[in-house]
C-alpha positions as CSV (number, residue, x, y, z in Angstrom):
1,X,34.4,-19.4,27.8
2,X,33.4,-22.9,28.2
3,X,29.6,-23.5,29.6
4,X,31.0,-25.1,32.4
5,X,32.2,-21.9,33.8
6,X,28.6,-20.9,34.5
7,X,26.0,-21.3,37.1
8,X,23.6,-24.5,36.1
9,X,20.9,-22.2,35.4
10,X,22.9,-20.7,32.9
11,X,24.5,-23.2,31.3
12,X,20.7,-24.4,30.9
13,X,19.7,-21.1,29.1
14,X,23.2,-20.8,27.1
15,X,22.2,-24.1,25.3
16,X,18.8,-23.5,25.1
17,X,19.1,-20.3,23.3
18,X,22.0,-21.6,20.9
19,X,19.4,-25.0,19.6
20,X,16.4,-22.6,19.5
21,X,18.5,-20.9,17.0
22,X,19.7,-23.0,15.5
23,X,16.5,-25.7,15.2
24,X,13.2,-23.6,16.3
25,X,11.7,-24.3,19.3
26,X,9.1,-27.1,18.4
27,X,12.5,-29.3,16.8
28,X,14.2,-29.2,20.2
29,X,14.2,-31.5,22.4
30,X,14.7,-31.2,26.1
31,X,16.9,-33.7,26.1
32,X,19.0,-32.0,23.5
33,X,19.7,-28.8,25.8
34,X,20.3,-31.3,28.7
35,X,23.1,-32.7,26.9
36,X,24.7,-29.7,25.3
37,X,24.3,-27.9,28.3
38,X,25.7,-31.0,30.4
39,X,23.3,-31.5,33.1
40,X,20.4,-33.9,33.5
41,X,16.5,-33.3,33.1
42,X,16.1,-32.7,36.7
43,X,18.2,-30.0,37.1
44,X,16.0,-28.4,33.9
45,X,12.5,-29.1,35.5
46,X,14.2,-27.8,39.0
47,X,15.1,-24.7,37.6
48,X,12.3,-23.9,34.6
49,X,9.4,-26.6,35.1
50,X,8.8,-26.7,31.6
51,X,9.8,-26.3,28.2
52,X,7.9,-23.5,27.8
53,X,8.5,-21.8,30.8
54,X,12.6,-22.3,29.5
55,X,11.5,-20.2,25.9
56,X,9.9,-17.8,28.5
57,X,13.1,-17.4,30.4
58,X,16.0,-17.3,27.3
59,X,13.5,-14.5,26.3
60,X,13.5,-13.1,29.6
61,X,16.6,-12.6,30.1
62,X,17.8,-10.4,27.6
63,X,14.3,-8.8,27.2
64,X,14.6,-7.7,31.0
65,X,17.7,-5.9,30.5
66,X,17.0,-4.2,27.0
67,X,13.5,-2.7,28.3
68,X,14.9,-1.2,31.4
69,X,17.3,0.2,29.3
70,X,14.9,1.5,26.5
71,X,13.0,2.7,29.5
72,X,15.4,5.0,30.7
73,X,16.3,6.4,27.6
74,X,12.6,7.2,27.2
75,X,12.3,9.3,30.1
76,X,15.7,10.7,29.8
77,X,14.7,11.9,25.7
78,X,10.8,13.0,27.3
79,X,12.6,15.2,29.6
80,X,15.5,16.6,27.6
81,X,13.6,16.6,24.1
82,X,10.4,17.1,24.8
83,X,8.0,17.1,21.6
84,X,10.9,16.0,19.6
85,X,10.4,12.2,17.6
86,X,13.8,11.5,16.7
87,X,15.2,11.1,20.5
88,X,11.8,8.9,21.1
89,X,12.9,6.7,18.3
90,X,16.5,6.5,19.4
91,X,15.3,5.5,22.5
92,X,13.4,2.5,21.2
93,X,16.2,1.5,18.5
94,X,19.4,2.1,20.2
95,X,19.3,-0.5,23.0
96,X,18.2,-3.5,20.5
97,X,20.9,-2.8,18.0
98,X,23.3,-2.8,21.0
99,X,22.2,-6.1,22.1
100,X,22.1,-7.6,19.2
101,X,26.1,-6.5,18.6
102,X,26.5,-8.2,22.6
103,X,29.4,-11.0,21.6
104,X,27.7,-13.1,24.5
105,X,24.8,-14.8,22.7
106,X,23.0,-11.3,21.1
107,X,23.5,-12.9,18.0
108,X,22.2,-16.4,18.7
109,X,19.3,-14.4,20.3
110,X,18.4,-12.6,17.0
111,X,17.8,-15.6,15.7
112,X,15.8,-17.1,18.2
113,X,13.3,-13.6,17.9
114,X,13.4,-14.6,14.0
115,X,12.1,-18.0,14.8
116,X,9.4,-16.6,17.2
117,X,8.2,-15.0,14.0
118,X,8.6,-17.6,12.0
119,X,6.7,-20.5,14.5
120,X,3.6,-19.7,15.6
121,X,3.9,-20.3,19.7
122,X,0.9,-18.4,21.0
123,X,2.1,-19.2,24.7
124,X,5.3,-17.0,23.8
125,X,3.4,-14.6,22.0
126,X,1.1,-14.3,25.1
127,X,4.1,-14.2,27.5
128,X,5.9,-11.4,25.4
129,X,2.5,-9.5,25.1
130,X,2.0,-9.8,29.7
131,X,5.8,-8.7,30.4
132,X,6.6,-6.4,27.9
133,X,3.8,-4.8,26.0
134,X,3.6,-2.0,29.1
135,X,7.0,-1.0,26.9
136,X,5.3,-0.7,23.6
137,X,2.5,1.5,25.1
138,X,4.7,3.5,26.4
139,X,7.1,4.3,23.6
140,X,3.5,4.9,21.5
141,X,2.2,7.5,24.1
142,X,5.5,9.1,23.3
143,X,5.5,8.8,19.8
144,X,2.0,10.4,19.6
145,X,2.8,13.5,21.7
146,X,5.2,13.8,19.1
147,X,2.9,13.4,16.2
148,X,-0.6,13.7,17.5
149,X,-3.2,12.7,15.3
150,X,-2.6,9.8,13.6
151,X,-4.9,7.7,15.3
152,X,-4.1,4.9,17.6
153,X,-4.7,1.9,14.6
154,X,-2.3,4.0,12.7
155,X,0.1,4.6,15.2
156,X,0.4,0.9,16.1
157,X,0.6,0.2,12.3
158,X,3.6,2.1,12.1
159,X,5.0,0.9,15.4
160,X,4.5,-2.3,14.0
161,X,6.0,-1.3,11.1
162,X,9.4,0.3,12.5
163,X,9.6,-3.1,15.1
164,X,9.6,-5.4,11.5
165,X,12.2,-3.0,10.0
166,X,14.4,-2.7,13.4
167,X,14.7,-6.5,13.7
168,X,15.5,-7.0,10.3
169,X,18.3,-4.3,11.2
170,X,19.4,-6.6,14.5
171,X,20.0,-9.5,12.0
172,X,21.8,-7.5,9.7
173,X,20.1,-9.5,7.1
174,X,20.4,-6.1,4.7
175,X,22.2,-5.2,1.5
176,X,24.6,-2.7,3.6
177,X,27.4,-4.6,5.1
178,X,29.8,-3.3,7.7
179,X,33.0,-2.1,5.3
180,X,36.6,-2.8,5.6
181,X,37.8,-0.2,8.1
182,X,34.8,0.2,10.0
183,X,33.8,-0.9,13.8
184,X,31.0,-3.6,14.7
185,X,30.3,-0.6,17.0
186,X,30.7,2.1,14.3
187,X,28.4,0.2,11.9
188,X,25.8,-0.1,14.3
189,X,25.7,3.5,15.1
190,X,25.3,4.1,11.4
191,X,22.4,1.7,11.0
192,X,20.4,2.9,13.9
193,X,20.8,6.6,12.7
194,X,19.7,5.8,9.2
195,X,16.7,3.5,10.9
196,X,15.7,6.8,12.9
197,X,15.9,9.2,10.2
198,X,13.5,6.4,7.8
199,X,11.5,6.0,11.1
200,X,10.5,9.2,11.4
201,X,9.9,10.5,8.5
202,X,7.1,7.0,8.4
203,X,5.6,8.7,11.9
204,X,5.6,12.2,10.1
205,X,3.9,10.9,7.1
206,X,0.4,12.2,6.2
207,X,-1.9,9.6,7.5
208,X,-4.3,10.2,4.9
């Protein structure tokens, strides 16, 4: 669908999150989404201020959507599963995988997460840390009713650890590619049941 069919706001984010991907943030130019996303620079500083107020916002809107869901299927697996890890971990790998497989912009937004790792954009690291990190926390309380004892530095370590491992998973940067015969859908439900069964087994590990 051309970007024409969407709302100006939209068209704005669209571009934006396709040249973040495609150059990084600090190579793009606001002038660059203006054009691709055919409107002017009022209509960008009407509707996001700043430039980085619009990397807030492309994150925003697909980091909104994946946390409610990831949310849910917390307090869904607390409440059917409780005391087991691997419904906890499904919880937290599931919805990412799923978005990442989205054929409207997941991928170009995998690698716009890949640049945030690669640039270092404290603003965006702050931003990420005020709106979502209430997610992390809870996901970690979780995980260490599951596994008590390991220590909160250890359990972050780890959660750090699975986050790495799960968006190197989203990218499907890996050795194991989808085979002939097999669904995108398929092949992602592989992945994040192999990711879970790794995960957890990293959570169970002696801490020692």
């Amino acid at each position: 669908m051309s970007l024409q069919h969407f709302s100006t706001k939209d068209r704005i984010l669209h571009a934006a999150e396709e040249l973040f991907a495609q150059q990084g943030f600090a190579s793009t130019s606001l002038r660059q989404v203006t054009s691709r996303a055919d409107v002017n620079i009022a209509a960008v500083n009407y509707h996001f201020g700043s430039k980085d107020n619009l990397v807030n916002e492309v994150f925003r809107r697909r980091m909104d959507e994946m946390s409610a869901q990831r949310l849910e299927a917390l307090k869904a697996a607390t409440r059917n599963a409780p005391g087991q890890l691997e419904p906890v971990l499904a919880a937290f790998v599931e919805p990412a995988l799923a978005m990442a497989q989205d054929r409207h912009g997941g991928g170009a937004f995998i690698r716009v997460i890949a640049r945030a790792y690669a640039e270092s954009n404290e603003g965006l690291r702050k931003f990420l840390s005020e709106q979502y990190g209430h997610v992390l926390r809870e996901f970690a309380k979780a995980i260490d009713a599951c596994v008590p004892g390991l220590g909160k530095e250890e359990l972050y370590r780890r959660l750090d650890f699975l986050s790495g491992a799960l968006t190197y998973a989203m990218a499907d940067f890996g050795l194991i590619k989808r085979p002939s015969g097999v669904s995108d859908s398929q092949h992602r439900q592989r992945a994040a049941a192999a990711l879970i069964r790794f995960a957890a087994a990293g959570f169970k590990a002696d801490a020692s």
